[in-house]
C-alpha positions in Angstrom: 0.0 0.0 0.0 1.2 3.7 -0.8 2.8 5.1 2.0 4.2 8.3 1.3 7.2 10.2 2.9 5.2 11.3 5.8 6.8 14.8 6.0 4.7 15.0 3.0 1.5 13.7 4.8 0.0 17.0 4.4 -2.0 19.4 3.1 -0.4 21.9 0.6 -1.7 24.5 3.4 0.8 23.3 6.1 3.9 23.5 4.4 4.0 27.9 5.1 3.0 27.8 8.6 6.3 27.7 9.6 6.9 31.2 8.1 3.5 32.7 8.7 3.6 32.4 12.8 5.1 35.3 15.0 8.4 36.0 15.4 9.8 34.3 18.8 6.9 31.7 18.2 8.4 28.8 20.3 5.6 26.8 21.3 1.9 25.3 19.9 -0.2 23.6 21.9 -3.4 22.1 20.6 -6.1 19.5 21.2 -8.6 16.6 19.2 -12.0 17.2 20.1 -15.4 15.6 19.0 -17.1 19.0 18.5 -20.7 18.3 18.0 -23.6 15.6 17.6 -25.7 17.5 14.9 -24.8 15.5 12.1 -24.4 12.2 13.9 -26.7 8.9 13.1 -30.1 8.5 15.4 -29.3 5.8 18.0 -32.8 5.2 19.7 -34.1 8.4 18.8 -31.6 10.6 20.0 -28.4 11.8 18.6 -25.4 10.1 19.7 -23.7 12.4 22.3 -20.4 10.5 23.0 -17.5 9.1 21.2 -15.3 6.4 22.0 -11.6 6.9 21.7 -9.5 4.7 20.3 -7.2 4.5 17.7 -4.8 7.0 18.3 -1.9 3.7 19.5 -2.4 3.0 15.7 -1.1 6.6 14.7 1.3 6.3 16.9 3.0 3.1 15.8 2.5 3.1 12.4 3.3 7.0 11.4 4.7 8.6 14.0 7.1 5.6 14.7 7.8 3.2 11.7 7.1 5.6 8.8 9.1 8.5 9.8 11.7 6.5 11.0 12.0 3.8 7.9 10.8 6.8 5.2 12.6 10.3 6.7 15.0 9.6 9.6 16.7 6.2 8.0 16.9 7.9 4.1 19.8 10.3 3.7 18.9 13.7 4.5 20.0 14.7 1.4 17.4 12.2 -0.6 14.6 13.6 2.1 15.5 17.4 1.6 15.2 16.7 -1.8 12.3 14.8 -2.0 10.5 17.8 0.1 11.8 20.7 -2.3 10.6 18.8 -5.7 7.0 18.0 -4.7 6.8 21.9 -3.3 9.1 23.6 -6.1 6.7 21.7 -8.5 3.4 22.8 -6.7 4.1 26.5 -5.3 6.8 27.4 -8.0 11.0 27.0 -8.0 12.4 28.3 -4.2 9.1 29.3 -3.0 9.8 26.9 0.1 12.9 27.2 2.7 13.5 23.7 3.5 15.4 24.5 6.5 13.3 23.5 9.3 12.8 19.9 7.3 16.8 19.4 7.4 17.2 20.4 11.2 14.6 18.2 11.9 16.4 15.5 10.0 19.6 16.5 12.3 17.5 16.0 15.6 16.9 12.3 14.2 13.4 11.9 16.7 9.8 13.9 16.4 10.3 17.0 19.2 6.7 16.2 20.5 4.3 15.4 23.4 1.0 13.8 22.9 -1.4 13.6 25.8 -4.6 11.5 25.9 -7.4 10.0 27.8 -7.3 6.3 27.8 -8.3 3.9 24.9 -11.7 2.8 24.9 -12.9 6.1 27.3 -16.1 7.3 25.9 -15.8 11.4 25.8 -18.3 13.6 25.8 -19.0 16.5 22.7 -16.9 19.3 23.4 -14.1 17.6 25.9 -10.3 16.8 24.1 -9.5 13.5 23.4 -6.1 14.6 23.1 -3.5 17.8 23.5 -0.1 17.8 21.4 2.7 20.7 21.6 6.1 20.6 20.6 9.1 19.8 23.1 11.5 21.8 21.8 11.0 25.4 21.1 12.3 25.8 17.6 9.5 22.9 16.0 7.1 24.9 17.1 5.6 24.4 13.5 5.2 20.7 13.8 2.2 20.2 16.3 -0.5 21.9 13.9 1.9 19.9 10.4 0.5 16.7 12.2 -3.0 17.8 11.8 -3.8 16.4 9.0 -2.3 13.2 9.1 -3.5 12.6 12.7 -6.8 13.5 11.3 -6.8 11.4 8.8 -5.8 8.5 10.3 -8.0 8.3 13.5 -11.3 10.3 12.8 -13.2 7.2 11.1 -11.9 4.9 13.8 -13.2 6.8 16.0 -16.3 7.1 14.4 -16.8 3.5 13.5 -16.3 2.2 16.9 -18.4 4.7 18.3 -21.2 3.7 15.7 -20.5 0.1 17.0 -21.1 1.2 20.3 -24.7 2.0 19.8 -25.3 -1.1 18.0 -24.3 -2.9 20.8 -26.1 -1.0 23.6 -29.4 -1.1 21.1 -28.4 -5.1 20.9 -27.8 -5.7 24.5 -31.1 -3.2 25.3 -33.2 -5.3 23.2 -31.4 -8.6 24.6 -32.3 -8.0 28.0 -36.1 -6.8 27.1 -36.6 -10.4 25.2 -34.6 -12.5 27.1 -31.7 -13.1 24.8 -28.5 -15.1 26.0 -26.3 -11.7 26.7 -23.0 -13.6 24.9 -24.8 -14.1 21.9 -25.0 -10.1 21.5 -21.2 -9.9 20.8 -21.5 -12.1 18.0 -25.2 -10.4 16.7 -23.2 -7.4 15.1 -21.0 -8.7 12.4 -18.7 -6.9 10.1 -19.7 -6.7 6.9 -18.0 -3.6 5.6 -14.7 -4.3 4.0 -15.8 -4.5 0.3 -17.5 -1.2 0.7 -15.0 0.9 2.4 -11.9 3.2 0.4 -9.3 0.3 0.2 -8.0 -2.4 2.7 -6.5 0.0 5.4 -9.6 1.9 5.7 -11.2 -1.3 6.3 -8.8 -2.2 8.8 -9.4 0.3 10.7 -13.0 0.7 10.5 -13.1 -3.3 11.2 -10.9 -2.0 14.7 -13.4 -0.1 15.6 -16.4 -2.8 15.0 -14.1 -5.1 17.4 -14.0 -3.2 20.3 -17.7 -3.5 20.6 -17.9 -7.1 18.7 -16.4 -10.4 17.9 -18.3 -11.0 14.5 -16.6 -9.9 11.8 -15.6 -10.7 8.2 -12.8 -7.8 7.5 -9.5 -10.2 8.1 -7.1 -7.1 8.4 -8.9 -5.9 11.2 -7.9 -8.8 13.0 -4.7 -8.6 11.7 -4.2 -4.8 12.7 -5.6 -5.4 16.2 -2.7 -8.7 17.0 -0.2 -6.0 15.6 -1.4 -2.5 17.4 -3.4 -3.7 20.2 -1.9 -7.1 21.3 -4.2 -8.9 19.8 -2.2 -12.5 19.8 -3.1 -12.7 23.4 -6.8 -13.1 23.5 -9.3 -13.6 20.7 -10.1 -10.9 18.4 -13.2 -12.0 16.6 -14.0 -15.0 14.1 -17.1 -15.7 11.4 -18.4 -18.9 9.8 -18.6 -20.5 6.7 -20.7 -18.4 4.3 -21.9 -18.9 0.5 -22.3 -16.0 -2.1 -24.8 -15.7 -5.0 -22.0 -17.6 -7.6 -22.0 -20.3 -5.2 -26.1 -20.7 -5.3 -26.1 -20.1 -9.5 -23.7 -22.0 -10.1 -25.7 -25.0 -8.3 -28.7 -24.0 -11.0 -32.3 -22.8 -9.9 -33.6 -26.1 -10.5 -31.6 -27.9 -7.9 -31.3 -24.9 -5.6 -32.4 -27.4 -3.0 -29.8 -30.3 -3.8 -27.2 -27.4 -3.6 -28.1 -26.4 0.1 -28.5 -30.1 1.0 -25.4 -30.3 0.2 -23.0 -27.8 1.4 -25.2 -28.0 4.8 -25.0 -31.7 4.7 -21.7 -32.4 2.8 -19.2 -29.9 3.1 -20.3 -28.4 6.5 -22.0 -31.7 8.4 -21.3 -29.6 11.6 -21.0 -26.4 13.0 -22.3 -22.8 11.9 -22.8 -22.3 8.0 -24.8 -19.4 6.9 -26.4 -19.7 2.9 -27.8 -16.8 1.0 -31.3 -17.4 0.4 -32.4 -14.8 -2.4 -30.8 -16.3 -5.4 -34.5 -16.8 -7.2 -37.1 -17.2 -4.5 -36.2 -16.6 -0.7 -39.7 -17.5 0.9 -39.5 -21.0 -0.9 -36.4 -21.3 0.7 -37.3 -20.6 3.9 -40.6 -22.5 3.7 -40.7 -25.1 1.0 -36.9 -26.0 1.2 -36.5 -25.6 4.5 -39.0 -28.3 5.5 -38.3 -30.7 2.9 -34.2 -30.7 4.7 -35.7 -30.3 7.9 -34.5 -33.5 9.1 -31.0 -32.8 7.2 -31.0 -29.6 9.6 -32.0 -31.1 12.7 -29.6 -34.3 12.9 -26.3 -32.3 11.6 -23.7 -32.4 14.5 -22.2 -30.1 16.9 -18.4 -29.2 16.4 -16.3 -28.7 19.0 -18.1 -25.2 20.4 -21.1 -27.3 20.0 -22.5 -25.5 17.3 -24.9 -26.9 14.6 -26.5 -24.2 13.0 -28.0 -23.5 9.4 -28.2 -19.5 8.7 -30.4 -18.1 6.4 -29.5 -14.8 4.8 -32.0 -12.8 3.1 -30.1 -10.3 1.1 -32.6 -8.0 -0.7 -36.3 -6.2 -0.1 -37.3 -4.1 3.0 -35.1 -5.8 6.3 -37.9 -5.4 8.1 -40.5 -6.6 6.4 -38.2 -9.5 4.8 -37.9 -10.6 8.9 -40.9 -9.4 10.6 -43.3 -9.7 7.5 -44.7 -7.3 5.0 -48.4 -6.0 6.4 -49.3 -5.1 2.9 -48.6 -8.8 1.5 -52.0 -11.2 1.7 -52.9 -12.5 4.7 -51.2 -15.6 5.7 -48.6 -15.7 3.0 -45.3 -16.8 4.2 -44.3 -12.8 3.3 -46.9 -11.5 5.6 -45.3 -13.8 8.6 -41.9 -13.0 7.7 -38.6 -15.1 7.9 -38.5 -15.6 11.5 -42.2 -16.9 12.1 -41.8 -18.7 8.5 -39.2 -20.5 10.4 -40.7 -21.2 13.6 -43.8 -22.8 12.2 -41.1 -25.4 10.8 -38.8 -25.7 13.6 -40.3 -24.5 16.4 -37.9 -23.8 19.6 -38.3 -22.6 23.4 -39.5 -19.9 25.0 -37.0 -17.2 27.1 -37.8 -15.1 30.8 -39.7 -13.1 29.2 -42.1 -15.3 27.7 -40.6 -14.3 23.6 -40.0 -17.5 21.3 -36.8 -18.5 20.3 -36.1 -20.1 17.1 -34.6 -23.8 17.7 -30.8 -23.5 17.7 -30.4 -25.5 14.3 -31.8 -22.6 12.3 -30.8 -18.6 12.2 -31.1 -15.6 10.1 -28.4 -13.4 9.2 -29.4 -9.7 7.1 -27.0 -7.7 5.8 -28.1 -5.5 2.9 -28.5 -1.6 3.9 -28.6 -2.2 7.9 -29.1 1.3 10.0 -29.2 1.8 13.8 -32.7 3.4 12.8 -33.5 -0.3 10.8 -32.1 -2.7 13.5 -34.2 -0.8 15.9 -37.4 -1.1 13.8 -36.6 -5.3 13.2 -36.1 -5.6 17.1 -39.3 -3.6 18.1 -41.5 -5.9 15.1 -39.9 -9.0 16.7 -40.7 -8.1 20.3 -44.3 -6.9 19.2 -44.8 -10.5 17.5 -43.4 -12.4 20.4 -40.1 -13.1 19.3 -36.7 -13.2 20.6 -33.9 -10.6 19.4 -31.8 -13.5 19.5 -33.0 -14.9 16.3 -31.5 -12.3 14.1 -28.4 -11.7 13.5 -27.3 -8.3 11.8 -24.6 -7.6 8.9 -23.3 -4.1 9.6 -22.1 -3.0 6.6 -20.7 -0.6 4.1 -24.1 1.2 4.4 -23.6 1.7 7.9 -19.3 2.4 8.2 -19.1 4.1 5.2 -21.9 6.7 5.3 -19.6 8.7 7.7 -18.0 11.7 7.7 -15.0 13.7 9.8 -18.0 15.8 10.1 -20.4 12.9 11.7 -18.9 14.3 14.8 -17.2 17.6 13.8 -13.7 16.1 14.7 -11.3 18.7 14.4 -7.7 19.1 15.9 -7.3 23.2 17.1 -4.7 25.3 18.2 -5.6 26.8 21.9 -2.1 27.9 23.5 1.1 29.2 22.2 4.4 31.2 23.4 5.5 33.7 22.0 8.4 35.9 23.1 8.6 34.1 26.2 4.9 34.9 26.7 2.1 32.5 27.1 -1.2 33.2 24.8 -4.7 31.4 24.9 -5.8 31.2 21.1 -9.6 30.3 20.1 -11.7 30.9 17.7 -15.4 31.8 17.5 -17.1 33.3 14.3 -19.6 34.9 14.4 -21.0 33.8 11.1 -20.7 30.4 12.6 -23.8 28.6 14.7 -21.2 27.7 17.7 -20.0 24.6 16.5 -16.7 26.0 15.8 -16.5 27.7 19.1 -13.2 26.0 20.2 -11.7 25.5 23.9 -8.9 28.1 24.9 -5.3 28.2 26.6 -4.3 25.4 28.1 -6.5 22.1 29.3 -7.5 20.0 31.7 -10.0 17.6 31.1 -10.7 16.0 34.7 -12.7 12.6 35.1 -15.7 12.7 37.6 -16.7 10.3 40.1 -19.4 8.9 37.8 -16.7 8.3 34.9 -17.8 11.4 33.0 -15.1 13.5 31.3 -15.2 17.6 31.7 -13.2 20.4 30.1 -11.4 23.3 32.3 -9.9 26.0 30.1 -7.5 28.6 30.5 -5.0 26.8 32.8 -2.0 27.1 34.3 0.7 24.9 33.8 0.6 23.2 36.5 -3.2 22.4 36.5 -2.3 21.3 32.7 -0.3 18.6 34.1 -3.2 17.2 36.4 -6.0 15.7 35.3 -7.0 13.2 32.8 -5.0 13.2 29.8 -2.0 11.6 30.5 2.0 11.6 28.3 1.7 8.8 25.8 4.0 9.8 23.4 7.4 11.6 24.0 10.1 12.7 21.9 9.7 9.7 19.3 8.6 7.3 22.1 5.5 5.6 22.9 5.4 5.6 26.8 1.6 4.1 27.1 0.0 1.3 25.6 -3.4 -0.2 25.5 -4.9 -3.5 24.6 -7.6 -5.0 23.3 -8.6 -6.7 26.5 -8.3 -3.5 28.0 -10.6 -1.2 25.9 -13.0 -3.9 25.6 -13.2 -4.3 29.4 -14.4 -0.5 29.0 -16.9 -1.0 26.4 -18.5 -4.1 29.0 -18.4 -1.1 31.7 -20.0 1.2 29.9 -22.7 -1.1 28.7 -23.6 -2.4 31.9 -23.9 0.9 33.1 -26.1 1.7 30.9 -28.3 -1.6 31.0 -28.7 -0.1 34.4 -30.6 2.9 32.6 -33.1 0.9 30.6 
């Protein structure tokens, strides 16, 4: 994959900022902050109003550490200097750009910086830093805001991805608890589906990080891949999926003998175990009807495997989600559509009752949708299934492109903003609030504090000293090239549990 020299990881913008600060500028301090909610997904009616952090270790060791080192420190300064004058003498024009600062850096052989931040996995409230960077040395000043955009780049959909996977699994384990659903089976109930949809195979990566912290279902193989490398992921298990066919599988097998071709892969190739078949090909309510109970003895006397797992998956994969599941009012009265998939089932295979008195399918039969899922659609199938007595255990969802790709930096107005500097010896709070602007670009000023209440909730102090900058919750996890903090996956997931329990407690 393209990695370019990351002293070029910028915007065109950056590369004069070194000139156009004060004279006797010698330090910039600044912060990452989820701004606002306003453009943010509906999660049970209401506007998602915190973000989970994560994703910034990634930056760290991947940019900060192994690119500049293997692609600026390690190369010649000479082949580096030179790189950096050609892209900008092409761009702005011949000499238009002192290269200076590039070449002392270069000399120093490390990145002069200090990131602070509030542990991985932390869910922060709109409006409270996630992080603060400045510069340790007073004459890179001009590096903490040249990091911007990288930084930016690199950890905003992260962010937003595994906050979006948050609400899916508080709407999951909500909806569990209401219908008497086995809590473990939530973490598998959201399952990655997004990797073909996403802008190439690192963006998937990381939007498939974010999906894990919440999850254990998942299809995006780099994503387990990336969090073994960045998170320590070789220690505990990351996340897993089952055997799955596709549409060329079921053609292939011909529409005539669409039924041979399900006996057997279900009876065949997978006699045991979970193996999930897309249903739609031609005709899905035959499949789930007709087919289903001419193989329901097929179904039924296939073996556990070793998890003691022996389940056949339908997976609808056109039409209205909702309707497809819960049944389509408008369709005549007593068709298998106006039932819908999971009652079509149940009438074959029957199952037991939970707690709360809602039916659950027989554990040799599932569904599995994944075409266009929403928080705002999940909600509506697990509301239909309650309302019809069923279980939200019988579903499982495919969370998608539709889901991790409609996403913005703006979801959650993620910016990174200068608020401090020195100049001359003299400290100055910086902000910025237009007035042509509705207040969401209102910024924090001076230096920060962002201090954790007794109830876990994160709140911002501005205009601190210096020592009340060095209390609080953001704490030093990068210095001077090093990474002196690290997270893992068994860490920020222990988080995620926390704050779902909590909030079980609030519904």
């Amino acid at each position: 994959m393209f990695q370019p020299n990351p002293i070029l990881a910028a915007d065109f913008y950056k590369i004069g900022h070194v000139f156009q600060y004060p004279l006797g500028t010698s330090e910039i301090y600044s912060n990452l902050t989820a701004r606002s909610n306003k453009r943010a997904p509906l999660a049970n009616g209401r506007y998602i109003d915190k973000v989970v952090f994560v994703g910034l270790q990634v930056f760290l060791m991947q940019f900060l550490q192994e690119q500049f080192q293997k692609l600026f420190f390690d190369k010649p300064k000479a082949d580096v200097v030179a790189e950096f004058n050609r892209r900008n003498d092409g761009a702005l024009g011949p000499g238009s750009v002192d290269s200076s600062h590039i070449a002392a850096l270069h000399d120093l052989g490390y990145l002069p910086l200090e990131i602070k931040a509030l542990p991985e996995g932390s869910l922060v409230p709109m409006g409270v830093p996630m992080l603060t960077v400045h510069n340790t040395l007073p004459e890179f000043y001009w590096l903490t805001n040249f990091i911007e955009t990288a930084l930016s780049a690199e950890i905003w959909k992260i962010i937003t991805c595994a906050t979006v996977a948050f609400e899916y699994r508080k709407l999951l384990e909500r909806w569990a608890k209401r219908t008497g659903s086995p809590k473990d089976f939530v973490l598998w109930q959201g399952h990655d589906f997004s990797m073909r949809g996403m802008s190439g195979i690192s963006d998937a990566a990381q939007s498939g990080m974010g999906h894990l912290f919440s999850f254990l279902g998942t299809d995006t193989i780099p994503a387990i891949e990336a969090i073994e490398k960045f998170y320590n992921g070789l220690a505990t298990f990351v996340g897993g999926s089952v055997p799955a066919t596709e549409h060329s599988v079921m053609c292939a097998g011909g529409m005539e003998d669409e039924k041979e071709t399900i006996r057997h892969l279900i009876q065949d190739v997978y006699p045991s175990g979970v193996v999930s078949v897309v249903s739609d090909t031609w005709d899905f309510f035959k499949v789930v009807t007709e087919t289903a109970t001419e193989l329901k003895d097929v179904i039924l006397n296939r073996q556990p495997n070793a998890l003691g797992l022996a389940k056949v998956v339908f997976r609808p994969d056109s039409g209205n989600p909702a309707d497809i599941l819960c049944g389509d009012p408008k369709a005549p009265a007593g068709s298998p559509e106006s039932k819908g998939a999971v009652e079509c089932l149940w009438e074959i295979f029957s199952g037991t009752e939970t707690e709360t008195g809602h039916k659950l399918l027989n554990q040799r039969v599932g569904l599995i949708y994944g075409d266009s899922i929403t928080l705002e659609r999940a909600e509506e199938i697990m509301q239909r299934l309650h309302l019809k007595g069923f279980a939200s255990a019988n579903v499982v969802f495919g969370i998608g492109s539709f889901t991790y790709q409609y996403l913005t930096r703006d979801t959650f107005g993620m910016a990174m903003k200068a608020t401090s500097a020195v100049v001359n010896g003299q400290r100055r709070a910086l902000f910025k609030d237009p007035k042509t602007d509705d207040g969401l670009k209102r910024s924090a000023r001076g230096l920060l504090k962002v201090q954790e209440l007794d109830n876990g909730n994160f709140v911002l102090h501005n205009d601190c000293t210096v020592e009340q900058e060095q209390t609080g919750a953001l704490q030093t996890v990068f210095l001077n090239g090093r990474i002196t903090k690290m997270f893992t996956i068994d860490e920020i997931r222990a988080k995620v549990n926390t704050a779902v329990d909590k909030y079980l407690l609030t519904v």
